[in-house]
C-alpha positions, 0 to 999 in steps of 0.5 A: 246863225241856225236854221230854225222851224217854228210849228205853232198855229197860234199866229201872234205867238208864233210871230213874237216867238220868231221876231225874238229868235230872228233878233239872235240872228236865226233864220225861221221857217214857220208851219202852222199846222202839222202837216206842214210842219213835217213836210217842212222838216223833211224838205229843209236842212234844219239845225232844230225844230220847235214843236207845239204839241197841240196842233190843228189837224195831225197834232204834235205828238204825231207830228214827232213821232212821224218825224223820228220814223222817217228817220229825222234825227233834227232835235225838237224842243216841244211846247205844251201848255198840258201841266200833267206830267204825262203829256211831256213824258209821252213827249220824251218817249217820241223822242223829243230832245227838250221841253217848254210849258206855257207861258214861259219867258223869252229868256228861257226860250233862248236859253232851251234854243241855244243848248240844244243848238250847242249839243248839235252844233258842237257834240260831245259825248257823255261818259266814256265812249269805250272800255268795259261793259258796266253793271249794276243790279241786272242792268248791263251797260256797254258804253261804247256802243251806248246800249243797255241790257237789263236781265238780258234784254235790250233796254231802249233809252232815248239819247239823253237818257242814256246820257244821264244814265252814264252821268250818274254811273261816272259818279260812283255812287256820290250825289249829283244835283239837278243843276249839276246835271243840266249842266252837263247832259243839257249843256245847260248855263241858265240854272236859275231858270226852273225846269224839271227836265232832270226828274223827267229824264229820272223818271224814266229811266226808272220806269225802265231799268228799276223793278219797281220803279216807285220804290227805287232802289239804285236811282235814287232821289237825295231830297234837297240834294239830287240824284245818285246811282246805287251800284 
């Protein structure tokens, strides 16, 4: 059983949402308003929270910014029913740890709950936890300390993107598909279920680590296969 908190103002779907998380055996608390929510989050010991994005009052991207501020490392799984891109990487940049877009089936919910339940519960590290610094282009990675430089400077990578990063570079250089990545960086077993967490993730760190991020030239896309690193 896990101690669960549940933001969402829409009241029939937070009760259905919680009676479905209830019947896996979770305990859930539930806000509904952000305000709430965070003052929740900071007073219980929660093993995951799971945030709607637009919320009455102090919506959910202020809601996981302040939490992360404050130094709540809980993991969020955000709701949003934005299909803009945007919405979920300015989501990611917060901090949050996984994502759901509106509708989605109880079967993916479970599935989104139960791996990030399994990284918390039972953490295990992606790549090599020490060893030599790693390069490619002017990226410098030190694994051991799970920073990454590029031309000199600290590159700030949210966890999981960390965690990709390492899972293409332990690659060297061969393909690793999106459902081979879920796997092993989202724990995820559910692979039928679409979701482009993956190319999310890819995005940024492109954004971060690439020159020019729209023209790539060591995390590349192998159409219809996945991803691979350049080094």
């Amino acid at each position: 059983m896990a101690n669960l908190l549940l933001v969402e103002d829409n009241t029939d779907l937070a009760q259905g949402l919680a009676m479905v998380l209830e019947f896996e055996g979770h305990h859930v608390e539930r806000a509904e308003e952000g305000e709430k929510g965070l003052d929740l989050a900071e007073k219980l010991e929660l093993d995951l929270i799971i945030l709607d994005l637009m919320l009455p009052g102090k919506d959910g991207y202020e809601v996981l910014g302040n939490l992360r501020a404050r130094g709540i490392r809980t993991p969020v799984l955000i709701l949003t029913a934005k299909s803009q891109e945007v919405d979920v990487l300015m989501g990611f940049e917060l901090g949050a740890d996984d994502y759901l877009t509106k509708p989605f089936s109880t079967l993916e919910l479970l599935a989104r709950v139960r791996a990030l339940l399994r990284r918390t519960q039972h953490p295990t590290a992606i790549g090599p936890t020490s060893g030599p610094v790693r390069r490619f282009g002017e990226v410098e990675i030190h694994p051991s300390r799970r920073t990454v430089f590029k031309g000199g400077e600290l590159v700030e990578l949210a966890p999981k993107e960390f965690d990709l990063l390492m899972a293409l570079l332990d690659r060297n250089g061969a393909i690793a598909s999106r459902t081979d990545l879920l796997k092993e960086v989202w724990e995820y077993n559910y692979t039928e279920i679409f979701t482009r967490t993956v190319d999310v993730h890819i995005r940024e760190l492109r954004r971060k680590l690439e020159d020019d991020p729209s023209n790539p030239t060591h995390i590349l896309t192998i159409r219809k296969a996945g991803y691979r690193l350049d080094v």
